[in-house]
RORO-532420 format. One record per residue (C-alpha): x, y, z; residue in one letter. Coordinates in steps of 0.1 Angstrom, whole numbers, plus 2048, in hexadecimal, padded with zeros to 3 digits. Example, Ala and Ser with C-alpha at 12.3 -4.5 7.8 and 13.67 -1.06 7.14 Angstrom:
BEGIN
atom px: 87B; py: 7D3; pz: 84E; type: A
atom px: 889; py: 7F5; pz: 847; type: S
//
This chain:
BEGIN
atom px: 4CA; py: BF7; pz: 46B; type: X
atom px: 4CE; py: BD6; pz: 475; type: X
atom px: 4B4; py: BBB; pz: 47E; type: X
atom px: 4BA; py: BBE; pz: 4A6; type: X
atom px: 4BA; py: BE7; pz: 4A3; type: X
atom px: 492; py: BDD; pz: 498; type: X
atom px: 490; py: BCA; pz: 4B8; type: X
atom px: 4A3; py: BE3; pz: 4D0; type: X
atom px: 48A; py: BFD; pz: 4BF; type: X
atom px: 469; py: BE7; pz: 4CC; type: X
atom px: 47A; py: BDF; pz: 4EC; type: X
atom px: 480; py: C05; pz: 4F2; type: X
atom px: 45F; py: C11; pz: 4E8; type: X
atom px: 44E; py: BF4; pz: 4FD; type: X
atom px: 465; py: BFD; pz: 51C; type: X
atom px: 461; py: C24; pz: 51A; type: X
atom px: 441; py: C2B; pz: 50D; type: X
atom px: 440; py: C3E; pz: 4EF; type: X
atom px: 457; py: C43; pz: 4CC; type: X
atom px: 462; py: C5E; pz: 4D7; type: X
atom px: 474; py: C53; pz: 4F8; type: X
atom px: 47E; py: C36; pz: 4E5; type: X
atom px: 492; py: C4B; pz: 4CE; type: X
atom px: 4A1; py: C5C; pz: 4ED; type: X
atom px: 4AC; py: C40; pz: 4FD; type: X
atom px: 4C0; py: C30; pz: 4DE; type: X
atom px: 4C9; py: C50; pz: 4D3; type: X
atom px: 4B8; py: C4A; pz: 4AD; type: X
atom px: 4A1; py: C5E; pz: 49E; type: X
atom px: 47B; py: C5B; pz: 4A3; type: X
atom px: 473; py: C55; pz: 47C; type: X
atom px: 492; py: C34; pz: 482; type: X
atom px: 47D; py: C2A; pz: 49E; type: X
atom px: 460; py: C2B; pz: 48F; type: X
atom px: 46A; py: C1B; pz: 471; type: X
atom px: 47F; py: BFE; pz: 484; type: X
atom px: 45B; py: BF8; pz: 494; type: X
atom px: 44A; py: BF6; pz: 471; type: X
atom px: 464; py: BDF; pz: 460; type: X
atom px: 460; py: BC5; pz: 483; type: X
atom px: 43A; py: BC6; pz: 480; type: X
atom px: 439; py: BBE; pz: 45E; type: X
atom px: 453; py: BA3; pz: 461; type: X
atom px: 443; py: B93; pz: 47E; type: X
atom px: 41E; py: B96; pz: 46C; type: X
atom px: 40B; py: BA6; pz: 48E; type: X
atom px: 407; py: BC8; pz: 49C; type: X
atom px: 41E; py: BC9; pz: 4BA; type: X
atom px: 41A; py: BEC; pz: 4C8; type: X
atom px: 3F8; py: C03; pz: 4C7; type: X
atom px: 403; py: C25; pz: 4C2; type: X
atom px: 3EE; py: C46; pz: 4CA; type: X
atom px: 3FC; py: C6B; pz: 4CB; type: X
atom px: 405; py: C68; pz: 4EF; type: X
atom px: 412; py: C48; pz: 4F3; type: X
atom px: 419; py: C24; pz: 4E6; type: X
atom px: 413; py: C01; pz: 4F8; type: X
atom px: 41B; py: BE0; pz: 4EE; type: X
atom px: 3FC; py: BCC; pz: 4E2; type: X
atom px: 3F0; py: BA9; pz: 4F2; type: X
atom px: 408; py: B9A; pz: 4D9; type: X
atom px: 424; py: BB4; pz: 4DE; type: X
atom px: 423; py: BB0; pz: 502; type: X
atom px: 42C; py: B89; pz: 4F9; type: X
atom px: 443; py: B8C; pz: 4DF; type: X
atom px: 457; py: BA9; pz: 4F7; type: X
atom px: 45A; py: B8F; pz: 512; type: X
atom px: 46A; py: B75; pz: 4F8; type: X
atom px: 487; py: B8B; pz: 4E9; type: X
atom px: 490; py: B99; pz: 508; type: X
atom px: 4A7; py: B83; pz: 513; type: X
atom px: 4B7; py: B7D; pz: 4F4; type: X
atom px: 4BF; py: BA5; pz: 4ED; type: X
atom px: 4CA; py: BA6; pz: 50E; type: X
atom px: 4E0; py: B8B; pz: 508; type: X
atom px: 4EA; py: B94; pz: 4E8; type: X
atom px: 4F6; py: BB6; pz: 4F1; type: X
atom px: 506; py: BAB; pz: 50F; type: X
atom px: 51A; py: B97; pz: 4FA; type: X
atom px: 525; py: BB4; pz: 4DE; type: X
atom px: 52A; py: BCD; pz: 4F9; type: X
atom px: 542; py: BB4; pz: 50D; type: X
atom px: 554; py: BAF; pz: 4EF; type: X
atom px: 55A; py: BD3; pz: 4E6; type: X
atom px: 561; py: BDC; pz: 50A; type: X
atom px: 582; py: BC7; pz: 504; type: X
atom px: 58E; py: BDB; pz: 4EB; type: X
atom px: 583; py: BFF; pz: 4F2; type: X
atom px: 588; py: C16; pz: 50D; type: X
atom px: 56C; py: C29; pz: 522; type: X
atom px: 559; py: C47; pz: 507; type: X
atom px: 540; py: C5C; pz: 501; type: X
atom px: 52D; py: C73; pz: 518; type: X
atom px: 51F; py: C5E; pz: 53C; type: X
atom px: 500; py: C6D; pz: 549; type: X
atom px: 4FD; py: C67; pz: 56F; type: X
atom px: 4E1; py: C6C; pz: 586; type: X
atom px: 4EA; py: C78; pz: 5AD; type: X
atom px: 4DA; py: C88; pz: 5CC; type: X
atom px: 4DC; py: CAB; pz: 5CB; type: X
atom px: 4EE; py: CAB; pz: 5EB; type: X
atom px: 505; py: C8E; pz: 5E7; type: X
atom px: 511; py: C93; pz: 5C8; type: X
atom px: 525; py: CB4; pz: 5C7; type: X
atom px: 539; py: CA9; pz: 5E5; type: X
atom px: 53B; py: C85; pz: 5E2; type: X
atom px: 534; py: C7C; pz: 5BF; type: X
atom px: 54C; py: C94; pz: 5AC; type: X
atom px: 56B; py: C87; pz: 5B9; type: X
atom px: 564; py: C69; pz: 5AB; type: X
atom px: 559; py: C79; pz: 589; type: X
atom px: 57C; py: C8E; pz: 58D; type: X
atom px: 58F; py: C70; pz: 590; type: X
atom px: 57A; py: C5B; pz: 575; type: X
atom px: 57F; py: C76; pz: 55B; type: X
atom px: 5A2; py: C7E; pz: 55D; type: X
atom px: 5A6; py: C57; pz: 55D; type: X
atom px: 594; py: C55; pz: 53F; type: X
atom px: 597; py: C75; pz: 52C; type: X
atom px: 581; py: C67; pz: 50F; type: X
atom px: 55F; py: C68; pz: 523; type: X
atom px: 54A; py: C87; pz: 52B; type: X
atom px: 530; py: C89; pz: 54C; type: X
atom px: 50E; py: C96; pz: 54B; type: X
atom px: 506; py: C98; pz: 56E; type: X
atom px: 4E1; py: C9F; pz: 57B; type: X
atom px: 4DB; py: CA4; pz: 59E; type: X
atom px: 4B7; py: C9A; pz: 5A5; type: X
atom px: 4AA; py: C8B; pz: 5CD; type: X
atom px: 48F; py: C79; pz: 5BC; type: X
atom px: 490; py: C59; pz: 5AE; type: X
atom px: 491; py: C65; pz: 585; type: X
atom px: 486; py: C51; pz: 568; type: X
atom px: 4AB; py: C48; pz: 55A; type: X
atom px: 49B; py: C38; pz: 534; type: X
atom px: 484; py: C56; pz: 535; type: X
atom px: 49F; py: C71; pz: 53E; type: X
atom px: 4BD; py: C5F; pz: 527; type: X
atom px: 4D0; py: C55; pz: 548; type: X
atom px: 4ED; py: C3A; pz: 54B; type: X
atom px: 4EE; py: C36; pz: 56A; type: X
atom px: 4E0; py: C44; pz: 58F; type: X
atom px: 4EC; py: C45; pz: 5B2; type: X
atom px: 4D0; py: C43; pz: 5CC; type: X
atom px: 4CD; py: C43; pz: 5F0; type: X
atom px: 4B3; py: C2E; pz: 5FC; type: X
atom px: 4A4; py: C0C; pz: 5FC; type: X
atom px: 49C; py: C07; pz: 5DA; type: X
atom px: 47B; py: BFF; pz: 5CE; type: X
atom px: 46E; py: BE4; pz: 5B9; type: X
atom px: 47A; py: BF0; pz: 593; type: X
atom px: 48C; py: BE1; pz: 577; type: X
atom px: 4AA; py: BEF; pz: 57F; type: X
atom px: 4C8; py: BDF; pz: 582; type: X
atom px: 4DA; py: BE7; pz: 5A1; type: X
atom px: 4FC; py: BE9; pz: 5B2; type: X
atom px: 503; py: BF1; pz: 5D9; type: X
atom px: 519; py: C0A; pz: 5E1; type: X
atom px: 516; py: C0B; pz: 606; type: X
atom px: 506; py: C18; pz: 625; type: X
atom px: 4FE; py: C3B; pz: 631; type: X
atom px: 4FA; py: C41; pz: 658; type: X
atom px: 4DF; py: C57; pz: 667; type: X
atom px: 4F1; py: C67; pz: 688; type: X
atom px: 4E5; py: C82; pz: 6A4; type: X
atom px: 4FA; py: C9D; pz: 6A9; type: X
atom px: 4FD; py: CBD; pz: 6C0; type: X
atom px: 51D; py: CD7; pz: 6C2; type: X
atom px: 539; py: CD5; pz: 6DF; type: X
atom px: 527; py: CF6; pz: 6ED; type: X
atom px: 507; py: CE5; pz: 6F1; type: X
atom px: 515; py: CC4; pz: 700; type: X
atom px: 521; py: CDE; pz: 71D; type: X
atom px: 506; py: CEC; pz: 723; type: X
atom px: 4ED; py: CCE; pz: 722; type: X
atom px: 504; py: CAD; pz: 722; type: X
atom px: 4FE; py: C8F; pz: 70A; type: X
atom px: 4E1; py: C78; pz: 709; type: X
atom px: 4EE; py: C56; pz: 711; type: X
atom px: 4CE; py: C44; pz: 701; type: X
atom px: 4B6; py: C52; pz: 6E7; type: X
atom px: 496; py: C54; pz: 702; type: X
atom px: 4AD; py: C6D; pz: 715; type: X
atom px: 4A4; py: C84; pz: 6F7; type: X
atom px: 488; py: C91; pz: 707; type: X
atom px: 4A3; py: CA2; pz: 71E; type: X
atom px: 4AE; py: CB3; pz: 701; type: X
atom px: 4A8; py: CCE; pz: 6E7; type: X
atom px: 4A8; py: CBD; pz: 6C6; type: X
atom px: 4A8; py: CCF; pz: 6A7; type: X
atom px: 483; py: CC5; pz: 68E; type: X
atom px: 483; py: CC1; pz: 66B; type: X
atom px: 460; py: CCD; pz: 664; type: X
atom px: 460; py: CC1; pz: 63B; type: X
atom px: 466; py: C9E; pz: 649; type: X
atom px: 44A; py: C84; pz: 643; type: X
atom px: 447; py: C80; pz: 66C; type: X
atom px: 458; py: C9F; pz: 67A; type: X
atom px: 465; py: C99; pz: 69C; type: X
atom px: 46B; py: C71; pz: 697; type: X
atom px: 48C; py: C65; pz: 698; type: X
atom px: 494; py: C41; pz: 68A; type: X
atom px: 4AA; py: C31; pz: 6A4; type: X
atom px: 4B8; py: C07; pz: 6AA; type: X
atom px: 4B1; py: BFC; pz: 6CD; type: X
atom px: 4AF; py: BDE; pz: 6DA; type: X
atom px: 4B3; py: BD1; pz: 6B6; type: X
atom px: 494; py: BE0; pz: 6AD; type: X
atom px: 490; py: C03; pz: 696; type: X
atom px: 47F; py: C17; pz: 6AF; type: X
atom px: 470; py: C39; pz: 6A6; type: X
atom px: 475; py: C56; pz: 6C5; type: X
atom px: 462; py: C75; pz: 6C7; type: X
atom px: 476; py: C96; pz: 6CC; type: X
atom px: 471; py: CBB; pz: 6CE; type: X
atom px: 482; py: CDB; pz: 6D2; type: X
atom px: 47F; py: D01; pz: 6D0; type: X
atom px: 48E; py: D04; pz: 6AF; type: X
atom px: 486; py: CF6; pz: 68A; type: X
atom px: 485; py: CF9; pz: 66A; type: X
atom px: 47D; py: CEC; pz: 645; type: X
atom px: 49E; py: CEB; pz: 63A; type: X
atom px: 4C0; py: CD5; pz: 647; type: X
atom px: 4D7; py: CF3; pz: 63F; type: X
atom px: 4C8; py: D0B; pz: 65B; type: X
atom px: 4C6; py: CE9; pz: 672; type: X
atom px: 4ED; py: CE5; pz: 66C; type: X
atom px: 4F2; py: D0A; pz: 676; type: X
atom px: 4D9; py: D08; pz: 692; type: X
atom px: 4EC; py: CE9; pz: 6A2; type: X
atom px: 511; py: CF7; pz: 69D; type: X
atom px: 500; py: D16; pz: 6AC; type: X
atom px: 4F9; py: D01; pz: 6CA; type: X
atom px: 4D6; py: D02; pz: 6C5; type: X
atom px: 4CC; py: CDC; pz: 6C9; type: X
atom px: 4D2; py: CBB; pz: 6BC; type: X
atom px: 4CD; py: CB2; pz: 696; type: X
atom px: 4C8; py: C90; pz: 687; type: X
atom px: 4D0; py: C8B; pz: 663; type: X
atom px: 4EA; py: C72; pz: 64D; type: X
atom px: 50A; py: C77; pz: 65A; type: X
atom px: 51A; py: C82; pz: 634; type: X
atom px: 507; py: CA0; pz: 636; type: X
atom px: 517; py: CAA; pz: 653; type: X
atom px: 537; py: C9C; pz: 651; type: X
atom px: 54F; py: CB9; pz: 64D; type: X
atom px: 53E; py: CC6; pz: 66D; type: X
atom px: 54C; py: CAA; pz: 680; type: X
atom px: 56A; py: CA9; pz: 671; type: X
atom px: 576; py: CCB; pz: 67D; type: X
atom px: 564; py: CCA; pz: 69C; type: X
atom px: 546; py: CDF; pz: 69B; type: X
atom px: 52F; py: CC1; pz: 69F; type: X
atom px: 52F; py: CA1; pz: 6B3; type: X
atom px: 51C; py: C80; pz: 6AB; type: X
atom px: 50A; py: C73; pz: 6C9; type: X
atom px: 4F6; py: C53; pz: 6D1; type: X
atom px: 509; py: C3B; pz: 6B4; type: X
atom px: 501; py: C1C; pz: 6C5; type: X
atom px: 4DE; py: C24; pz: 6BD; type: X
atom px: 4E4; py: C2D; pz: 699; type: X
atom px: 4C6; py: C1D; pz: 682; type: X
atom px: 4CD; py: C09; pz: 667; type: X
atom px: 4E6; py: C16; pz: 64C; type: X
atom px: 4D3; py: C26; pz: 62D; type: X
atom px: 4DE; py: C13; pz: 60E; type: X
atom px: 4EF; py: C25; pz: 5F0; type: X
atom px: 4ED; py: C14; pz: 5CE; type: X
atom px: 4F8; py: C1D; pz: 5AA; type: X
atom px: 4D9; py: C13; pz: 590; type: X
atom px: 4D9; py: C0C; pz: 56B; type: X
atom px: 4BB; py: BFF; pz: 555; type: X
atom px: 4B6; py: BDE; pz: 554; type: X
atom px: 4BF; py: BD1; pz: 52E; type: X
atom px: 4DA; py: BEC; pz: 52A; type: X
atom px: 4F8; py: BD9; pz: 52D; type: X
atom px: 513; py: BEE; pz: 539; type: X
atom px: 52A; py: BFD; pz: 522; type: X
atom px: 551; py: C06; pz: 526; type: X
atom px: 545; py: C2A; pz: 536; type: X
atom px: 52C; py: C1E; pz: 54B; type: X
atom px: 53F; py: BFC; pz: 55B; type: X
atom px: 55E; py: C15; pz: 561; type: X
atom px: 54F; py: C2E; pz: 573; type: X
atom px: 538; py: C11; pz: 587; type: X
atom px: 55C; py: BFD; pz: 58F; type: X
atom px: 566; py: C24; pz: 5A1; type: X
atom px: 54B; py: C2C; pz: 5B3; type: X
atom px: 54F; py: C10; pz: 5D2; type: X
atom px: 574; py: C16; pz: 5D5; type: X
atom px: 575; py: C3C; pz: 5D4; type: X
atom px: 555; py: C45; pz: 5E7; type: X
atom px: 560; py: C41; pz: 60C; type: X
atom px: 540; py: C32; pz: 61E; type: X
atom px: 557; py: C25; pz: 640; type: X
atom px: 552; py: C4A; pz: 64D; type: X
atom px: 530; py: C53; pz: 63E; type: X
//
């Protein structure tokens, strides 16, 4: 082992927590890990990380001599893997994070595409709506939906998502369509009880988001049975438009009230912070804008 694989070993264990997801991370072993650690304390002279059976921090002088190599890793790798990147083509297995939802119908197209492009790669694909730990879980890279909070994370915009209301043809009959979101109260609208304020729907007027109250005779947990309920003519639904896009598209939903659509939910692509991309990893990141079609999502 070289002298930066000592470094990358502290930085690792410092960043992650423990040896053990250290050694997961860099794909080593935990006895390399552990003796990379060794061989930097006794070079530097100090104890830089306290270890117990549960986990390992970085000591008062750790904490200081992590926040001093940093940069130069960092820049050091950047510059290795930008060299090798002009000479080698995308390999190895990518391991992707995605939305449970989103990803079987959006995100394996593009993985499709990327892998028959570059036959050399495999994709480990993990489906997760909460915001997983991608270090602790071996990850390359996630797409999440969402404002992102504060994290070390790295981060690339992908786009917008829109959040619609929506009825069937049969209901519009019946009952007409609101012209303005306080003309809901008119209406039967379809409740999400699971959501964090059921019966609030996030709506732009005036410029302002605006939250408006509805109700209805029918709801449920789920978004699947809302779907059904509103192509059954049930009510209205409100929900991102992605979800119910093939609905629309062959006419068994309608979007209503778009000049009162809130704010577009932003969809980015994540990577850790200090993992410069490699081959795999900037390949599949340069695909993801251009074949992902946000203009009708």
């Amino acid at each position: 082992m070289s002298r930066i694989d000592d470094f990358e070993a502290f930085m690792a264990v410092v960043e992650n927590g423990s040896l053990t997801a250290a050694a997961r991370r860099l794909n080593r072993s935990l006895q390399s890990i552990s003796r990379s650690l060794a061989m930097l304390e006794e070079s530097v002279g100090v104890e830089l990380v306290q270890r117990t059976t549960r986990r390992s921090t970085p000591s008062e002088a750790g904490v200081a001599f992590f926040h001093r190599i940093k940069p130069a890793i960092d820049q050091i790798n950047d510059a290795r893997l930008q060299a090798a990147n002009q000479r080698s083509e995308p390999s190895g297995i990518l391991r992707v994070s995605a939305p449970v939802l989103f990803g079987p119908d959006f995100v394996v197209p593009v993985i499709a595409d990327y892998m028959q492009m570059y036959p050399r790669v495999e994709v480990d694909l993990q489906l997760a709506d909460g915001f997983v730990d991608l270090g602790a879980e071996g990850l390359d890279l996630a797409i999440r939906i969402g404002n992102l909070p504060d994290s070390s994370l790295r981060a690339r915009r992908l786009g917008a998502l829109r959040r619609v209301v929506f009825g069937s043809p049969s209901y519009f009959e019946r009952r007409g369509r609101p012209a303005h979101p306080f003309e809901l109260s008119k209406h039967s609208c379809i409740v999400r009880t699971s959501d964090q304020r059921p019966g609030e729907w996030m709506f732009q007027i005036e410029g302002k988001p605006r939250a408006v109250k509805v109700t209805g005779s029918f709801r449920s947990n789920l978004m699947a049975p809302i779907y059904a309920a509103a192509v059954h003519g049930l009510g209205l639904g409100y929900s991102p438009l992605w979800q119910i896009r093939h609905l629309v598209d062959d006419g068994r939903l309608e979007v209503v009230l778009s000049d009162f659509e809130p704010v577009p939910v932003p969809m980015h692509a994540v990577w850790p912070e200090g993992r410069s991309y490699s081959a795999k990893v900037r390949a599949f990141l340069d695909m993801l804008p251009s074949r992902l079609e946000f203009k009708n999502l």
